[in-house]
FITI-872386 format. One record per residue (C-alpha): residue number from 1; x, y, z. Coordinates in nm, 3 decimals. Each point is the difference from the previous one (the first is absolute). Layout:
REM residues N
{nr->NUM; px->X; py->Y; pz->Z}
...
This chain:
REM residues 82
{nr->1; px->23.547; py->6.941; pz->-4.800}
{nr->2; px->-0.235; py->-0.289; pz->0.075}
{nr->3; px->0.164; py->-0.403; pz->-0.034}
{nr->4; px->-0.215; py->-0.014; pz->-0.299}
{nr->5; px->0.195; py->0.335; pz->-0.181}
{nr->6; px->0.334; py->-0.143; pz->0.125}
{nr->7; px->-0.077; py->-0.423; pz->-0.095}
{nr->8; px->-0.096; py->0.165; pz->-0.431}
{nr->9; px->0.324; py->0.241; pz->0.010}
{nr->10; px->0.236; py->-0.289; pz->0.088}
{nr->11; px->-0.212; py->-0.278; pz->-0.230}
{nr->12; px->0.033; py->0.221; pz->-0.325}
{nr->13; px->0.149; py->-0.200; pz->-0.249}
{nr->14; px->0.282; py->0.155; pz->-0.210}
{nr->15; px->-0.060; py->-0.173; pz->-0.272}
{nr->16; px->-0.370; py->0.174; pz->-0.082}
{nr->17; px->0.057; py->0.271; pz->0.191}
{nr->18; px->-0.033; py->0.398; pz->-0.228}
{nr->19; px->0.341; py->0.115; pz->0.066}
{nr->20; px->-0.159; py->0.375; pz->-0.049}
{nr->21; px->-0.185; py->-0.011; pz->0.281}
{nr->22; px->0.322; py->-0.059; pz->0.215}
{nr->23; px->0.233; py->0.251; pz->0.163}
{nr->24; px->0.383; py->-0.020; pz->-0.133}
{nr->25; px->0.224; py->-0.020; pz->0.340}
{nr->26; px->0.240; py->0.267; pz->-0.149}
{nr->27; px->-0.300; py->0.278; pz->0.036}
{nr->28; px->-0.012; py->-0.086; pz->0.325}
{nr->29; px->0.155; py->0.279; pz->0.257}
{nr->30; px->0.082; py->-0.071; pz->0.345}
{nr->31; px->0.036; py->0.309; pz->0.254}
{nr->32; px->0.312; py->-0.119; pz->0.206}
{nr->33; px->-0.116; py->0.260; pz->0.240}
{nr->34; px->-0.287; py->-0.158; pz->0.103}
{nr->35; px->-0.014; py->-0.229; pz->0.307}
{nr->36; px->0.020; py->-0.359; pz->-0.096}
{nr->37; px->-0.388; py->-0.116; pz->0.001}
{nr->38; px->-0.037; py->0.320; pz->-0.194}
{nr->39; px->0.205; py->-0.114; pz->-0.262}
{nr->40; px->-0.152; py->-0.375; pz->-0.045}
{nr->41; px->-0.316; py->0.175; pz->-0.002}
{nr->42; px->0.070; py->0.232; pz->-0.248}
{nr->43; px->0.163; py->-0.268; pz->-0.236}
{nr->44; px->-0.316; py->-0.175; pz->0.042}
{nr->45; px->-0.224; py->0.284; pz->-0.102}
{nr->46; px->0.219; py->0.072; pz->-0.285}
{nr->47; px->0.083; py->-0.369; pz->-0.159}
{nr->48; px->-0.370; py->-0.096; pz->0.102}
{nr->49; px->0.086; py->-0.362; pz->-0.024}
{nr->50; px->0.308; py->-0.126; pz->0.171}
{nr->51; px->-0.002; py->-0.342; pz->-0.123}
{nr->52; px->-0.051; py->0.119; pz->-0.414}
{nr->53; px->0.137; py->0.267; pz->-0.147}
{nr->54; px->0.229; py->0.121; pz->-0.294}
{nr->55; px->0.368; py->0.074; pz->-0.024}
{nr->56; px->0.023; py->0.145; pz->-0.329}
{nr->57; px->-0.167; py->-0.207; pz->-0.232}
{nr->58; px->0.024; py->-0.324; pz->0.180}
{nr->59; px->-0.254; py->-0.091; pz->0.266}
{nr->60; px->0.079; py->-0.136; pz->0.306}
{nr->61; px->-0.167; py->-0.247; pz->0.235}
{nr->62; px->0.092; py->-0.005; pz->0.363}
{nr->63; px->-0.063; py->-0.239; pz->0.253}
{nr->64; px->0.070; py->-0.068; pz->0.347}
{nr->65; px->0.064; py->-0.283; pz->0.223}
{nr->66; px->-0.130; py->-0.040; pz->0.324}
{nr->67; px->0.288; py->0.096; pz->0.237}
{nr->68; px->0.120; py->0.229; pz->0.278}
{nr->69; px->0.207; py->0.153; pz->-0.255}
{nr->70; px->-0.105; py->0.399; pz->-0.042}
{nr->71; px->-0.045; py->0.152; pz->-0.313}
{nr->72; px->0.253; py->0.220; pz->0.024}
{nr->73; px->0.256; py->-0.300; pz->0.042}
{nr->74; px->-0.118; py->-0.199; pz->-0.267}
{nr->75; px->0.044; py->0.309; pz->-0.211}
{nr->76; px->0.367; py->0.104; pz->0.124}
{nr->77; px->0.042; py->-0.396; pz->-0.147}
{nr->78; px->-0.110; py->0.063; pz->-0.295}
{nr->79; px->0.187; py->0.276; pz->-0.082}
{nr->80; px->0.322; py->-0.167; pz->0.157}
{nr->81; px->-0.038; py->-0.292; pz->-0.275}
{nr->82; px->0.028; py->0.245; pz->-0.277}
């Protein structure tokens, strides 16, 4: 994926975006079994855009800061808080 692919997948706006042409979270599978770059690359190839996507019929906007933090630790977060 080139900067120019990544930059328009994190800039799409929620707010125009066609939630049909998004991929709802819950359809997403992940194979436990796989080693662990496996997996985030799988869950990318599946969700096709990490930073927009649909949980049921809400869509979701994710963003990032610019930290040390991994992705898998800002997720275990995220699920602590709820």
């Amino acid at each position: 994926m080139s900067n120019v692919d990544l930059e328009a997948i994190q800039n799409i706006d929620v707010r125009t975006v066609d939630p049909s042409t998004l991929v709802d979270i819950t359809d997403v599978k992940i194979d436990v079994t796989l080693p662990k770059n496996e997996r985030i690359l799988d869950f990318i190839r599946q969700i096709k855009n990490p930073y927009c996507y649909k949980c049921g019929k809400t869509v979701v906007k994710t963003t990032f800061s610019n930290t040390e933090r991994t992705l898998e630790e800002i997720f275990k977060n995220i699920i602590a808080d709820t």
